[in-house]
ZADREN-273234 format. One line per 3 residues: number of its first residue (from 1); their letters; for each residue x, y, z of C-alpha. Coordinates in nm, 3 decimals, padded with zeros to 5 digits. Layout:
BEGIN
NUM) a) X Y Z | ...
This chain:
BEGIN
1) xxx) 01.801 -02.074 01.557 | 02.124 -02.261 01.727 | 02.480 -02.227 01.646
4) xxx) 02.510 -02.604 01.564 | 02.308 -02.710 01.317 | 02.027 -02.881 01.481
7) xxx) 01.974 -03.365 01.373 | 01.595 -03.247 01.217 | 01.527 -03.580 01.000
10) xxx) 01.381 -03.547 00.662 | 01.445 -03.127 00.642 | 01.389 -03.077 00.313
13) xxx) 01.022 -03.240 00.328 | 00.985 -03.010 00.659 | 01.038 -02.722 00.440
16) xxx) 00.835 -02.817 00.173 | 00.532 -02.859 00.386 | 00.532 -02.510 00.601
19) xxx) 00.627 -02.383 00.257 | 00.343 -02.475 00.116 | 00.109 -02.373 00.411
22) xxx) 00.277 -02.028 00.415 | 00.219 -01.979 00.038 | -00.154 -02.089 00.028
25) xxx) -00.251 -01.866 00.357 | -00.015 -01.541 00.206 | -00.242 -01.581 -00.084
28) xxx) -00.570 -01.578 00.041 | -00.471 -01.220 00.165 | -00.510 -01.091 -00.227
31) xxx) -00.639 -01.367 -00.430 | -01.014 -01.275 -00.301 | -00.965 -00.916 -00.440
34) xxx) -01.085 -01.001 -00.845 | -01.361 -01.219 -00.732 | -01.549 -00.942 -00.495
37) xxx) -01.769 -00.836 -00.847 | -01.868 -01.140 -00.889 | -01.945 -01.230 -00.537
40) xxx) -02.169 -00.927 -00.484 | -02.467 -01.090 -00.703 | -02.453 -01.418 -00.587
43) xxx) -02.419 -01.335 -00.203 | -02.726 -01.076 -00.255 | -02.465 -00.802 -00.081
46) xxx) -02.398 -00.424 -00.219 | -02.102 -00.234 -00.327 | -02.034 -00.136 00.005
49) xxx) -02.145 -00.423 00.227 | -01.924 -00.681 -00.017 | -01.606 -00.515 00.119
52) xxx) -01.660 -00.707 00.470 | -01.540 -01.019 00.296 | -01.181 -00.863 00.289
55) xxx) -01.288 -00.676 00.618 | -01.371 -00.951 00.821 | -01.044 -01.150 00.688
58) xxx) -00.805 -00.869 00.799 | -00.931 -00.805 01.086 | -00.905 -01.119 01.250
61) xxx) -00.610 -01.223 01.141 | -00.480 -00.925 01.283 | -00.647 -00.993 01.618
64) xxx) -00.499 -01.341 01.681 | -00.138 -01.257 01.497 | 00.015 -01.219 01.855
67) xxx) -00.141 -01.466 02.035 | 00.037 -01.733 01.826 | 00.357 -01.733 02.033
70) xxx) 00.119 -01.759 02.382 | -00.096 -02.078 02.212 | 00.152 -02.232 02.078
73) xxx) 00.394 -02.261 02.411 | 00.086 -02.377 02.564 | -00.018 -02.647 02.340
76) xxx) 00.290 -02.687 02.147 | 00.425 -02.511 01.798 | 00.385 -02.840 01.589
79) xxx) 00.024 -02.890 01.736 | -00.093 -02.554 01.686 | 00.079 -02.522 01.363
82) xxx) -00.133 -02.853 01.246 | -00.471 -02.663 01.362 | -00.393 -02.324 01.228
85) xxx) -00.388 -02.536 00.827 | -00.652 -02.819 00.913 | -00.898 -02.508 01.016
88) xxx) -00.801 -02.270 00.745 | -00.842 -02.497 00.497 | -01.183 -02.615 00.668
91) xxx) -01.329 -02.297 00.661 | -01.186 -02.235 00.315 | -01.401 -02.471 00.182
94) xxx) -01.724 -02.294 00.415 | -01.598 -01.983 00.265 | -01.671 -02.154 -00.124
97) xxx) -02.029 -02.276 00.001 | -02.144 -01.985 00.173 | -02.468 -01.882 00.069
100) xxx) -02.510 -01.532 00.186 | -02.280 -01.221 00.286 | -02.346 -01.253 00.682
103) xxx) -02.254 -01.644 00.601 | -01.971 -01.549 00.396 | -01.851 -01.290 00.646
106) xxx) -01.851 -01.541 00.940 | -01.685 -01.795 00.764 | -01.414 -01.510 00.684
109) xxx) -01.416 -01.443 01.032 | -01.288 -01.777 01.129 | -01.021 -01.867 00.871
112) xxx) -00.833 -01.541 00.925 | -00.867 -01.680 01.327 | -00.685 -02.037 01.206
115) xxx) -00.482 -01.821 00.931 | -00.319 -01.574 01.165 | -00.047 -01.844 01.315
118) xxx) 00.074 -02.007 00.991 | 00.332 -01.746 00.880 | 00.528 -01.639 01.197
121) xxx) 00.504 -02.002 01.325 | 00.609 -02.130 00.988 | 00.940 -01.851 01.040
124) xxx) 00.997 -01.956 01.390 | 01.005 -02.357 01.250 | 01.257 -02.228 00.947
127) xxx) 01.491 -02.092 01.244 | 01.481 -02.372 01.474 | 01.546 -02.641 01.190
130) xxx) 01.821 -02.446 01.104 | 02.203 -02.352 01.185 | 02.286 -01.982 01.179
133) xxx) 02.508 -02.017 00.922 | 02.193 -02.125 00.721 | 01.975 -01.901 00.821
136) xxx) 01.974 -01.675 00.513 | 01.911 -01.941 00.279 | 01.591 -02.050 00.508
139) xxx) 01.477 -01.699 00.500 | 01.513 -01.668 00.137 | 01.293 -01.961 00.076
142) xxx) 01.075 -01.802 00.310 | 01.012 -01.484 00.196 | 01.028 -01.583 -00.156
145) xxx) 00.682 -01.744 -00.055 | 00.613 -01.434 00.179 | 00.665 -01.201 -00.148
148) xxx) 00.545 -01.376 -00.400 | 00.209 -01.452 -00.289 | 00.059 -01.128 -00.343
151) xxx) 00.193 -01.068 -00.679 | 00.029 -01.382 -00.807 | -00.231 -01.419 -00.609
154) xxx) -00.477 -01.186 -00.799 | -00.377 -01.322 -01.128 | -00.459 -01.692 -00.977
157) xxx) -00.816 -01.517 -00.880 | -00.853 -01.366 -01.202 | -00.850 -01.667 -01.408
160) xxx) -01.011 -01.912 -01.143 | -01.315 -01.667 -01.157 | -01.285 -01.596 -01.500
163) xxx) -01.239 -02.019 -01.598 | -01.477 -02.139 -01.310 | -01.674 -01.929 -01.099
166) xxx) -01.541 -01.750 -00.765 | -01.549 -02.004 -00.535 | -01.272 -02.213 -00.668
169) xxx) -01.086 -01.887 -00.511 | -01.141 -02.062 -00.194 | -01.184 -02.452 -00.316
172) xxx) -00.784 -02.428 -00.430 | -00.687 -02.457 -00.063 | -00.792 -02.817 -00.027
175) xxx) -00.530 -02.969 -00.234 | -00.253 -02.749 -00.111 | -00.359 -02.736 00.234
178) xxx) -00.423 -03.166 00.259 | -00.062 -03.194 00.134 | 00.081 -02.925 00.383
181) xxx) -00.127 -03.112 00.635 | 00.011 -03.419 00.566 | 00.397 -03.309 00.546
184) xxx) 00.407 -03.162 00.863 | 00.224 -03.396 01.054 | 00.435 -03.661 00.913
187) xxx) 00.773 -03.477 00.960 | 00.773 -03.164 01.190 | 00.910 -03.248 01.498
190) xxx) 00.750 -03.220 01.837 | 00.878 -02.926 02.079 | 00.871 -02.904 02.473
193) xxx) 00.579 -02.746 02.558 | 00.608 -02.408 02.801 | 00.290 -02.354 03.001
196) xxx) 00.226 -01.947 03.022 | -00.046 -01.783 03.187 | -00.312 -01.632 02.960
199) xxx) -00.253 -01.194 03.043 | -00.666 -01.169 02.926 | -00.642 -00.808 03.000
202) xxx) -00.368 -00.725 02.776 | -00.464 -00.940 02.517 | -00.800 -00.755 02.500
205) xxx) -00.661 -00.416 02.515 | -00.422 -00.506 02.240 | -00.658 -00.681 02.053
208) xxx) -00.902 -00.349 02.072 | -00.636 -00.131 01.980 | -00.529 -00.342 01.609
211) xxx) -00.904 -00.472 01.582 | -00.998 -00.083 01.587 | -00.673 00.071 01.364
214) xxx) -00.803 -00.205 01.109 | -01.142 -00.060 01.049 | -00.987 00.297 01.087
217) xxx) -00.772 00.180 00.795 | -01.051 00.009 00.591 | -01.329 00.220 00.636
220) xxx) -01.185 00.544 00.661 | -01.171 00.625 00.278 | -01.553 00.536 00.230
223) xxx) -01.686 00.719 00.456 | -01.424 01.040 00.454 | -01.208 01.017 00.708
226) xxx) -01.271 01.229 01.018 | -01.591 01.377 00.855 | -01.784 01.085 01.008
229) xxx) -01.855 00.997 01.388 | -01.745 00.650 01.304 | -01.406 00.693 01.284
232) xxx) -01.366 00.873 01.571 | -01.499 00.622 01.735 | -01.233 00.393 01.616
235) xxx) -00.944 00.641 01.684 | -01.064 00.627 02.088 | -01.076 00.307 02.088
238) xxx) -00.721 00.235 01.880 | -00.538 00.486 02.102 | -00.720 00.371 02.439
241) xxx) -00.619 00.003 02.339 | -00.244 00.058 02.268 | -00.171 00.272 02.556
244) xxx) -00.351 00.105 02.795 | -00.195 -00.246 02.669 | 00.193 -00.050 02.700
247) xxx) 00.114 00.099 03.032 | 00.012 -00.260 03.103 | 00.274 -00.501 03.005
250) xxx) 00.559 -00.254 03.193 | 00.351 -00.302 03.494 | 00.266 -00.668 03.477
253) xxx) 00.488 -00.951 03.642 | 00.336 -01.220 03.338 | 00.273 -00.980 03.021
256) xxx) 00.074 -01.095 02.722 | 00.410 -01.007 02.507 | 00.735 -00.942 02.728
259) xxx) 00.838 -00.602 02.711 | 01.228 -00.772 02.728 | 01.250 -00.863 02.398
262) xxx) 01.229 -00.519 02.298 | 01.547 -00.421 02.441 | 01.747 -00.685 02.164
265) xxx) 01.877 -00.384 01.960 | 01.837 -00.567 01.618 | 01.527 -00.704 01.673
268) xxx) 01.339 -00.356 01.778 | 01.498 -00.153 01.482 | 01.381 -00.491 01.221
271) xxx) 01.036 -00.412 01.381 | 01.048 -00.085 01.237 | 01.187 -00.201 00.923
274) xxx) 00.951 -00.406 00.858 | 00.672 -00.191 00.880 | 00.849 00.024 00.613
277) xxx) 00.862 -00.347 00.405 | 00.565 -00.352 00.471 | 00.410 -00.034 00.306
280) xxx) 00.683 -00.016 -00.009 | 00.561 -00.389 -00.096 | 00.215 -00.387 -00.063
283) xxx) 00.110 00.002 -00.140 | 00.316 -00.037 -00.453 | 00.141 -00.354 -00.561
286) xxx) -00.228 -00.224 -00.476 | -00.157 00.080 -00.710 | -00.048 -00.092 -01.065
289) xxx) -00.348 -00.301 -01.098 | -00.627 -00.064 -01.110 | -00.350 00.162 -01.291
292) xxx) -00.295 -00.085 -01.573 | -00.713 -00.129 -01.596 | -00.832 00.184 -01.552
295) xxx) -00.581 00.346 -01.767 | -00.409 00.111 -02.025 | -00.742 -00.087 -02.037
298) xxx) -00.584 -00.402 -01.932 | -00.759 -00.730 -01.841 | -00.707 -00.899 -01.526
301) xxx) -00.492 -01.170 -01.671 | -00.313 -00.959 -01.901 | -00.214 -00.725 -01.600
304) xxx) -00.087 -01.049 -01.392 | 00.087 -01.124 -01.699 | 00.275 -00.789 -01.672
307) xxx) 00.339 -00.819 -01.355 | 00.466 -01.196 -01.334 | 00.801 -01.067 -01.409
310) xxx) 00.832 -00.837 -01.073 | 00.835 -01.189 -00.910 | 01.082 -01.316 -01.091
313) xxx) 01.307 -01.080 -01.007 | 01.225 -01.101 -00.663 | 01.288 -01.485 -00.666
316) xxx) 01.603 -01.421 -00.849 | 01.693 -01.226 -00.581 | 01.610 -01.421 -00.332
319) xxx) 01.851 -01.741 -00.438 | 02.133 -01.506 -00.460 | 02.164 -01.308 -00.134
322) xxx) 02.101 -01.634 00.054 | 02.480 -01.740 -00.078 | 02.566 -01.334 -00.035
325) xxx) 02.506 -01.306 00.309 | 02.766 -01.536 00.385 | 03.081 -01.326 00.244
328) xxx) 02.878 -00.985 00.234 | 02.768 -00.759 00.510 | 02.372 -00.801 00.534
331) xxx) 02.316 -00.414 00.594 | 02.550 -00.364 00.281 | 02.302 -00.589 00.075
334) xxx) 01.997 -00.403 00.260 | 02.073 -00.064 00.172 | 02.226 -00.178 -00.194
337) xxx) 01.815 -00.332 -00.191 | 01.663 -00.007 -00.089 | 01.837 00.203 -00.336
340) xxx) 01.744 -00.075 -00.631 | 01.351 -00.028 -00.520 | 01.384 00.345 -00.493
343) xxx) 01.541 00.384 -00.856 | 01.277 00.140 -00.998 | 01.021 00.421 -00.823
346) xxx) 01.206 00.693 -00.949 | 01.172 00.528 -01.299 | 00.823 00.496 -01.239
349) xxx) 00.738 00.859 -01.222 | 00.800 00.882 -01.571 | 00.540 00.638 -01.683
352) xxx) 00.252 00.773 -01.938 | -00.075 00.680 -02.076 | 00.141 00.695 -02.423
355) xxx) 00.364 00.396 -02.302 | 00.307 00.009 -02.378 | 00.353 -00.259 -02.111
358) xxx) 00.789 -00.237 -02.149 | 00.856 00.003 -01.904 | 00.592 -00.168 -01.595
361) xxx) 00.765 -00.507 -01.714 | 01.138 -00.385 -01.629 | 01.038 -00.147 -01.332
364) xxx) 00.904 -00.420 -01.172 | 01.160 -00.626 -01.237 | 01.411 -00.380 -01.076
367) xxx) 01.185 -00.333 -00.761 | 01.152 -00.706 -00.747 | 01.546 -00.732 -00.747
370) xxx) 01.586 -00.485 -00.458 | 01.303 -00.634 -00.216 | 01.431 -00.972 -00.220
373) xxx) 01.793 -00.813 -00.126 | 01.622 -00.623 00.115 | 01.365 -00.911 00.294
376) xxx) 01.585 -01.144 00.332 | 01.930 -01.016 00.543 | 01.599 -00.793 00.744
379) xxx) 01.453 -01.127 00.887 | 01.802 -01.316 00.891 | 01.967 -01.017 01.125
382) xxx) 01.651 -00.928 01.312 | 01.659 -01.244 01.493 | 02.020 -01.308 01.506
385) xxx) 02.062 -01.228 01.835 | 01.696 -01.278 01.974 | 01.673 -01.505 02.292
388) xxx) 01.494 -01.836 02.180 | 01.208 -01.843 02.445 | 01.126 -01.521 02.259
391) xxx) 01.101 -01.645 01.877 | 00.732 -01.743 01.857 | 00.599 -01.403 01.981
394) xxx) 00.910 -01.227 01.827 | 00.815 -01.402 01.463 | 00.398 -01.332 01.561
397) xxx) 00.493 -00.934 01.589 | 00.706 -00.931 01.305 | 00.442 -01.058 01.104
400) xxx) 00.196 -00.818 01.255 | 00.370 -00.538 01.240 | 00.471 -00.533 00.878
403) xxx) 00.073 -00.609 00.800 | -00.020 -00.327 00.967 | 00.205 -00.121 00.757
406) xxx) 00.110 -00.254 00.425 | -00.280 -00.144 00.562 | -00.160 00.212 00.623
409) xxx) 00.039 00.176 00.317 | -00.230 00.110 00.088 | -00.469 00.388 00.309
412) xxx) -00.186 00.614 00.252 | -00.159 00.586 -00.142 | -00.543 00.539 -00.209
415) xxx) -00.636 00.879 -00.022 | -00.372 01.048 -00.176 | -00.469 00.943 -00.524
418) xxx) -00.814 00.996 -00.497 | -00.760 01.376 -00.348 | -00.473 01.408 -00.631
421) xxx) -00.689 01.311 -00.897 | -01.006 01.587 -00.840 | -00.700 01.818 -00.767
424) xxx) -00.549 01.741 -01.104 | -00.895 01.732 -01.313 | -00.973 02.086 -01.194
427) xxx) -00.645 02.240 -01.291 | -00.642 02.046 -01.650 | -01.007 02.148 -01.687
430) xxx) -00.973 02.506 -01.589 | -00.736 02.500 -01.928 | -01.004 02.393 -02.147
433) xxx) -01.221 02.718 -02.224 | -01.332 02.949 -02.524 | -01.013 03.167 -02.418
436) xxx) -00.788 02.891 -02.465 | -00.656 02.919 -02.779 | -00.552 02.504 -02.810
439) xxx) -00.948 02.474 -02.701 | -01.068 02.714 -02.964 | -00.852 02.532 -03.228
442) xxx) -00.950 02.169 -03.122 | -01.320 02.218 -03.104 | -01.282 02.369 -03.463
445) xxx) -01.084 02.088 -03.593 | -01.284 01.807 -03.387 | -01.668 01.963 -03.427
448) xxx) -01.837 02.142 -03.150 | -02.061 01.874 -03.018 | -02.159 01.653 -02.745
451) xxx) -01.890 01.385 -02.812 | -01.619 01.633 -02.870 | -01.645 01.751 -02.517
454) xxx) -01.690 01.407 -02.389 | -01.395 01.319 -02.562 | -01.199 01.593 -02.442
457) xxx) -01.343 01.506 -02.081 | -01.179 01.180 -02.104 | -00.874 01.282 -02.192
460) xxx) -00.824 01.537 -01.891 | -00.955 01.244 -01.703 | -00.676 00.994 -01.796
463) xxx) -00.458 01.241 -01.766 | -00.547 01.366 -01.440 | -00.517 00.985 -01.322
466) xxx) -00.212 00.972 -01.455 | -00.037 01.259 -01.245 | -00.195 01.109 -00.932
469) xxx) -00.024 00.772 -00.993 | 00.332 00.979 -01.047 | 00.260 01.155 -00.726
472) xxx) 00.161 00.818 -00.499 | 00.517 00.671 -00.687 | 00.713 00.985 -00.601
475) xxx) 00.612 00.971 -00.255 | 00.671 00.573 -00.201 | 01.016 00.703 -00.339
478) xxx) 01.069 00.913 -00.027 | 00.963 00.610 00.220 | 01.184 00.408 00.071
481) xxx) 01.478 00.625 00.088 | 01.391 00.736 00.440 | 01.408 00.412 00.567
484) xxx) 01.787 00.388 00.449 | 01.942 00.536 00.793 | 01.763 00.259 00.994
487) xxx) 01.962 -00.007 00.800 | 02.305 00.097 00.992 | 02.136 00.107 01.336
490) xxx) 02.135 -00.219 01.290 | 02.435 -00.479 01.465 | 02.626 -00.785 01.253
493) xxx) 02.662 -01.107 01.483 | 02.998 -01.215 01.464 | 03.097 -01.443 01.159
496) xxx) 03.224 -01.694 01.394 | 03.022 -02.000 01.505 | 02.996 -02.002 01.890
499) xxx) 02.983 -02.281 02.098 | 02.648 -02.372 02.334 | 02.785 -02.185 02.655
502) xxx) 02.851 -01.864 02.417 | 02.637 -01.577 02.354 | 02.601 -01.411 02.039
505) xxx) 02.848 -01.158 01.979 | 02.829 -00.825 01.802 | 02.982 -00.556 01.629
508) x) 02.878 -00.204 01.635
């Protein structure tokens, strides 16, 4: 991202294109979710084995997320960028034609290898395209796509498998993807290319230690936790991978990922910033959809219907703090964000089965409102001061890092409600007995029979759901406000445009 704003021909067609890359590979991330029923009879797999299509998708995505700033200095970010969508969308459409699970899973494999580059690559293209002064508006548009990708994404799956069958899930990526294609080849200009020695050593330790938190992450909750061998396995591995890889790249003349960029101030504390992002937006969204159908009895399109509007506010957002930034301190507008998405969680713990779809509508709404404030000043200030030969990686483990924190996220909230909810049904349940007078009184009124008690069963069920969904909302509360001190440990670059010979300057 340069001072001066950088002669790119045709910009708006530029942006339209990665745009529509980054929006069809965010997607693919949740749109799968609502067609995994479905898939399980046609692909001959089980309840447990059809999880691997997610699995497989995650994983390598994760694995190849910070190799895209290596490949793409080495072959160039425009040429990479047009493999990453002609091979995602190529084994998108293997992905609708596979005819078994171990097909399916190997087909998953391989687009989450061609997926992994499109959204930091399509961030670092948004900053070098564009002045600094325009930054926030080019980070708007991106995270607007970043963002709203998973909220519609299993709505878009619902009625695709509901309509079709599931594997227009997958077959909607040609369209999008040949026009994305085109674009950028047509527009995207070239860049110098910067040959870098491949660090194969640090790349597989790293690679062991994300490829192994993954399937900590994923498979942890079906098979308990640390009751099973498995997972310790995957905990030595995780920790052996990460500390080996650090204790590496200090070492190392030609690192895999240079340790330097760490020292840029703004750029380390957005790391960590993002990772929060990361589990507020995505541990929030995995929790209302199985909490409108399990316990409101919602369909799948209904419950994308409720919560279209969380988007809206989030694009709403999103257009205004792009004009904000430029008269209002970003951390101001970060921390005004934060507070937004904390009330709207706050509101949320008063939710009950009793309630119709108003108060999810508005709550999302609100939460919408203060992630967009929050997204975009955090990836307009984060690399505000960020050396340039740095931006691919930089953008790679930004990307990364806030994944990995909407998979602990969503660990995080799913253990805690299932534990929550067999807490909650034995205290309810130890209520209901023949010294109780309520119980007494009920089963009189109601009949002392079979369906009274299964009745009653229900109800402590629901209810007992209920509490555990207040609980996971009460605690994202606390994440979100705990991440408000990082906001002022982060610096504002100067609001004066520098000349080339300058360096950024900051203010404490």
């Amino acid at each position: 991202m340069s001072d001066a704003a950088p002669v790119v021909p045709h910009k708006g067609l530029i942006t339209l294109s990665i745009m529509l890359a980054t929006i069809m590979q965010v997607l693919d991330t949740t749109i799968a979710n609502v067609a995994l029923p479905t898939m399980t009879g046609d692909l001959g797999a089980s309840q447990d084995t059809i999880t691997w299509v997610l699995t497989s998708y995650i994983v390598a995505a994760a694995i190849m997320t910070p190799a895209t700033g290596l490949i793409s200095d080495r072959i160039g970010k425009r040429e990479f960028f047009l493999i990453s969508i002609a091979g995602f969308v190529a084994t998108s459409m293997a992905c609708g034609i596979a005819w078994s699970l171990p097909s399916m899973v190997a087909f998953r494999l391989l687009q989450g290898i061609f997926g992994a580059a499109i959204v930091p690559l399509s961030q670092t293209f948004l900053l070098d395209i564009n002045s600094r002064e325009k930054a926030g508006q080019a980070m708007a548009l991106w995270g607007a796509g970043i963002m709203i990708g998973p909220i519609i994404g299993p709505t878009l799956g619902g009625w695709l498998t509901e309509s079709y069958n599931w594997r227009w899930v997958f077959f909607i990526n040609l369209p999008v993807g040949i026009i994305a294609f085109l674009g950028c080849a047509a527009y995207l200009p070239r860049t110098e290319r910067r040959p870098r020695r491949f660090d194969m050593f640090g790349f597989v330790m790293l690679s062991m230690g994300i490829g192994a938190l993954q399937m900590i992450l994923d498979r942890g909750n079906e098979v308990d936790w640390f009751a099973a061998p498995e997972i310790w396995i995957y905990t030595f591995l995780c920790l052996t991978g990460f500390w080996v890889f650090v204790i590496h790249i200090i070492g190392t003349a030609k690192p895999f990922l240079d340790p330097k960029m760490f020292l840029d101030r703004n750029y380390a504390t957005g790391l960590i910033f993002t990772f929060f992002i990361g589990v507020i937006l995505l541990a929030s969204l995995a929790l209302l959809p199985p909490m409108l159908a399990r316990i409101f009895g919602y369909p799948t399109i209904t419950t994308g219907l409720v919560m279209g509007p969380r988007g809206v506010g989030t694009m709403i957002s999103m257009i205004l703090v792009g004009r904000l930034m430029r008269v209002v301190d970003a951390r101001i507008l970060m921390t005004a964000g934060l507070l937004l998405a904390a009330a709207s969680l706050y509101y949320m713990t008063d939710f009950s089965p009793q309630m119709g779809s108003g108060p999810v509508i508005w709550t999302g709404v609100l939460q919408g409102l203060g992630l967009g404030l929050v997204f975009v000043p955090m990836s307009t200030v984060a690399f505000a001061t960020i050396a340039p030969e740095y931006r691919a990686d930089a953008t790679s483990l930004f990307s990364l890092v806030r994944n990995i924190g909407s998979s602990i996220g969503i660990s995080v909230v799913s253990v805690m409600l299932t534990r929550n909810v067999q807490i909650n049904h034995a205290e309810l349940g130890a209520a209901i007995s023949t010294y109780n007078p309520n119980t007494v009184d009920a089963l009189q009124s109601m009949g002392r029979s079979p369906l009274t008690l299964q009745i009653m069963d229900g109800l402590v069920n629901q209810q007992a759901l209920m509490i555990g969904y207040i609980n996971d909302f009460k605690l994202m509360m606390i994440v979100t406000l705990a991440a408000l001190p990082l906001i002022w440990l982060l610096r504002k670059p100067a609001p004066r445009t520098l000349t080339a010979t300058e360096s950024p300057v900051i203010h404490d």
